[in-house]
C-alpha positions as CSV (number, residue, x, y, z in Angstrom):
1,X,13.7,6.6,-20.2
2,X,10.8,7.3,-22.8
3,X,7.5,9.0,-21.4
4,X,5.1,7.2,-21.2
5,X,1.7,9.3,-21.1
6,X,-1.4,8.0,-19.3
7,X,-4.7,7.1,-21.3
8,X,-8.2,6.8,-20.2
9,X,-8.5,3.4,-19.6
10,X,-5.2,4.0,-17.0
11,X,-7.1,6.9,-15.2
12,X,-10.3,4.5,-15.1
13,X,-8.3,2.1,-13.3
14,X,-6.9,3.8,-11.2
15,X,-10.4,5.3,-10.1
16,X,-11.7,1.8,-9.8
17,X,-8.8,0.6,-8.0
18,X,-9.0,3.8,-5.4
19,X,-13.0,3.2,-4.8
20,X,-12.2,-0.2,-4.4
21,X,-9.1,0.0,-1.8
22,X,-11.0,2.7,0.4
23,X,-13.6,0.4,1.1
24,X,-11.1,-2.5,1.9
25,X,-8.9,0.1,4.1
26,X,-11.7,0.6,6.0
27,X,-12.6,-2.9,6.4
28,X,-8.9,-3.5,7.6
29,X,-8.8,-0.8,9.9
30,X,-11.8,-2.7,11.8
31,X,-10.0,-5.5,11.9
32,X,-6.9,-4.1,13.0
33,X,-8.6,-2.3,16.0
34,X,-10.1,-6.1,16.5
35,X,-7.0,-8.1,16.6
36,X,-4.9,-5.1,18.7
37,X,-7.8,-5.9,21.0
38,X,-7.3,-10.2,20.8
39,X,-3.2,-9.2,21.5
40,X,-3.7,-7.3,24.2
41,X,-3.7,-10.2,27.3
42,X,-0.6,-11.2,25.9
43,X,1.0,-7.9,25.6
44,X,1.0,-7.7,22.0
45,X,-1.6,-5.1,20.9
46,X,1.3,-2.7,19.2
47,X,1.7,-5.7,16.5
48,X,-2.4,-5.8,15.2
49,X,-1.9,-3.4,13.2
50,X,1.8,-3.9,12.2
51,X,0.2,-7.7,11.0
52,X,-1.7,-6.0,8.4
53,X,-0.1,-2.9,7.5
54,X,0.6,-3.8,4.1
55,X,-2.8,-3.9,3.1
56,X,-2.6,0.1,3.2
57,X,0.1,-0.3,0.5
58,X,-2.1,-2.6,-2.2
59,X,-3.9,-0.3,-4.3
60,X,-0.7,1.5,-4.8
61,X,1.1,-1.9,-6.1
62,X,-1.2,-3.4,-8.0
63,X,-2.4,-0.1,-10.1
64,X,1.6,0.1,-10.8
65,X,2.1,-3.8,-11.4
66,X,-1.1,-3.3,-13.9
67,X,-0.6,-0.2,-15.7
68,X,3.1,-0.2,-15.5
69,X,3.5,3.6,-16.0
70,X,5.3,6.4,-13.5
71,X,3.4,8.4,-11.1
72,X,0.4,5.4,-11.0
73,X,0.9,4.1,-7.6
74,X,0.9,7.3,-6.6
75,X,-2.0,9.0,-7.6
76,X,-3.9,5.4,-6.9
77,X,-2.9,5.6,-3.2
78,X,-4.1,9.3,-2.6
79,X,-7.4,8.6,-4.3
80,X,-7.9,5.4,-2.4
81,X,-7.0,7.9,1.5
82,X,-9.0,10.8,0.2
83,X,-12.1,8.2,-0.6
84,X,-11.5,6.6,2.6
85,X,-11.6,9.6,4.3
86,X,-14.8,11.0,3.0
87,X,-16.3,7.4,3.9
88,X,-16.0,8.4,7.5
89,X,-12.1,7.6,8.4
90,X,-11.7,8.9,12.1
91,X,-8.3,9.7,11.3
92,X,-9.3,12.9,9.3
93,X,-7.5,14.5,6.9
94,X,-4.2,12.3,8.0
95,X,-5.1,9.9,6.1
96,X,-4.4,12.1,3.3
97,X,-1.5,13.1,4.1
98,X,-0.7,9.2,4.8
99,X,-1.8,8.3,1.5
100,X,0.6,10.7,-0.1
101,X,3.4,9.6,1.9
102,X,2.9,5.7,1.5
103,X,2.5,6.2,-2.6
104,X,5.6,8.4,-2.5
105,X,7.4,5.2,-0.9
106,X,5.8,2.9,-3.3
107,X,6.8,4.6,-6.2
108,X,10.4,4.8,-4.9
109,X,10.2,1.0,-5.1
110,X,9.5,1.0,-9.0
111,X,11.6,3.6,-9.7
112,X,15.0,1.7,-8.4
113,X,14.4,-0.2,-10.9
114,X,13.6,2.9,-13.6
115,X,9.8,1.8,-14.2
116,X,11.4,-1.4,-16.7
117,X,10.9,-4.2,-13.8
118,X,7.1,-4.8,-12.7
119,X,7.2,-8.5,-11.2
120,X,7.1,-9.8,-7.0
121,X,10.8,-8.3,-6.4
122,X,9.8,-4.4,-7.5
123,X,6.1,-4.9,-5.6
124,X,7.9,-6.4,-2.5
125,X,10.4,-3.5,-2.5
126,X,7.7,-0.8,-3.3
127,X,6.3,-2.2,-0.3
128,X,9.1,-1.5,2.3
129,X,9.7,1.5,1.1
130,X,6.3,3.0,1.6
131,X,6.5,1.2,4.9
132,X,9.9,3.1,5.8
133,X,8.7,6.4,4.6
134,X,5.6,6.0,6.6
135,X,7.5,5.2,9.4
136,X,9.9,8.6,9.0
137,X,6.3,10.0,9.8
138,X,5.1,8.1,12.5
139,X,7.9,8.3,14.6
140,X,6.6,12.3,15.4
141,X,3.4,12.1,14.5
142,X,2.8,8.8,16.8
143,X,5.4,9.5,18.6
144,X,6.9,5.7,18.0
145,X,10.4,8.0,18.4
146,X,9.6,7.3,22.2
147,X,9.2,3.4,21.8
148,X,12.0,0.9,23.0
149,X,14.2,0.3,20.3
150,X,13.9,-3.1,20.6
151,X,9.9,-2.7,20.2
152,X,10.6,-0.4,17.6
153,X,12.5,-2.6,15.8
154,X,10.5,-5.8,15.9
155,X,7.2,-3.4,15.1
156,X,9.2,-2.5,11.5
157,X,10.7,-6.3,11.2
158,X,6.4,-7.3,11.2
159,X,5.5,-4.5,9.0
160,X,8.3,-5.4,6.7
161,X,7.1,-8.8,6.3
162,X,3.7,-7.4,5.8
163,X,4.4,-5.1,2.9
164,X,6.1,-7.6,1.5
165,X,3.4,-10.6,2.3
166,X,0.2,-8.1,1.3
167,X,1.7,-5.5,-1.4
168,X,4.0,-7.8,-2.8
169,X,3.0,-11.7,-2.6
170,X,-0.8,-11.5,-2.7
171,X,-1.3,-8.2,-4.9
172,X,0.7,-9.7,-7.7
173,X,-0.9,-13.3,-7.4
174,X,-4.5,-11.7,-7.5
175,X,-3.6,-9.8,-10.6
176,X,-2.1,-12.3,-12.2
177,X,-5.3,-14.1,-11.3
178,X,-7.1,-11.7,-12.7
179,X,-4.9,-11.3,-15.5
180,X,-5.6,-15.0,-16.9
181,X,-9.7,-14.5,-17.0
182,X,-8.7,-11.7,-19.9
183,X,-10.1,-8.8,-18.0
184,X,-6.6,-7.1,-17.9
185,X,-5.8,-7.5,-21.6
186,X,-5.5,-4.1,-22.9
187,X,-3.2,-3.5,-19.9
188,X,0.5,-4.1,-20.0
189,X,0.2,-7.0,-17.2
190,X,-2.4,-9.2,-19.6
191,X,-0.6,-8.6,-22.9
């Protein structure tokens, strides 16, 4: 596989896309602690935040599916948690940590397919992974490795359908979107 070295423009979006993502995570993590809250008389407040979990894998997914370069979703991801954290995230310096871990699963998804295939399958799939690998992570640190399997299981079969609905069906139609005004041109996704 040939390098392929980053430019300016590629750090500047990635900066952009972090600033901007940090601001949305925190937005979602609202609304994930308001519709826990609506699913709780029915017994449903684990799945609020499993609806929405692939929101935490965008930035990552769409700075790949633009730039189209290893390492991208990677570095976009961290910057997004450690922005989000010094916004005031009450998770602390886990969200980090988070960050890391989810762009590590995202760029597993790309890299199955050696960093040649950027379209809904490779942003779908870099979305599962990064909701696997921050499962690995959550069963100790949430201690989800004490959960029913059966709850367990249908808690990863909604997150699943989330990375794939979030990172991998709207990410790529917004950029594509945003692709077609011209503002992505110098970018491999608007040549």
């Amino acid at each position: 596989m040939k390098q392929k070295s980053w430019e300016l423009k590629d750090v500047i979006m990635m900066a952009i896309l972090g600033v901007v993502f940090s601001a949305v995570y925190m937005a979602v993590f609202q609304g994930g602690l308001a519709l826990s809250t609506a699913l709780t008389p029915a017994g449903l407040a684990p799945f609020g935040f499993e609806i929405i979990y692939g929101v935490w894998f965008m930035a990552a997914t769409l700075s790949a599916y633009i730039i189209r370069k290893p390492g991208v979703a990677l570095v976009t991801e961290v910057l997004a948690s450690a922005i989000e954290l010094l916004m005031g995230n009450s998770g602390g310096a886990t969200v980090v940590l988070t960050g890391l871990i989810q762009g590590v699963g995202c760029e597993l998804g790309f890299a199955v397919f050696r960093y040649r295939k950027y379209n809904l399958l490779s942003m779908a799939l870099s979305g599962v992974f990064a909701a696997v690998c921050i499962l690995c992570y959550e069963l100790y640190y949430l201690s989800y490795y004490l959960l029913a399997p059966t709850m367990l299981a249908a808690q990863l079969a909604v997150r699943f359908a989330s990375a794939v609905v979030f990172s991998g069906v709207i990410a790529k139609l917004a950029c594509d979107g945003l692709a077609r005004t011209g503002v992505l041109r110098s970018y491999a996704v608007g040549a």
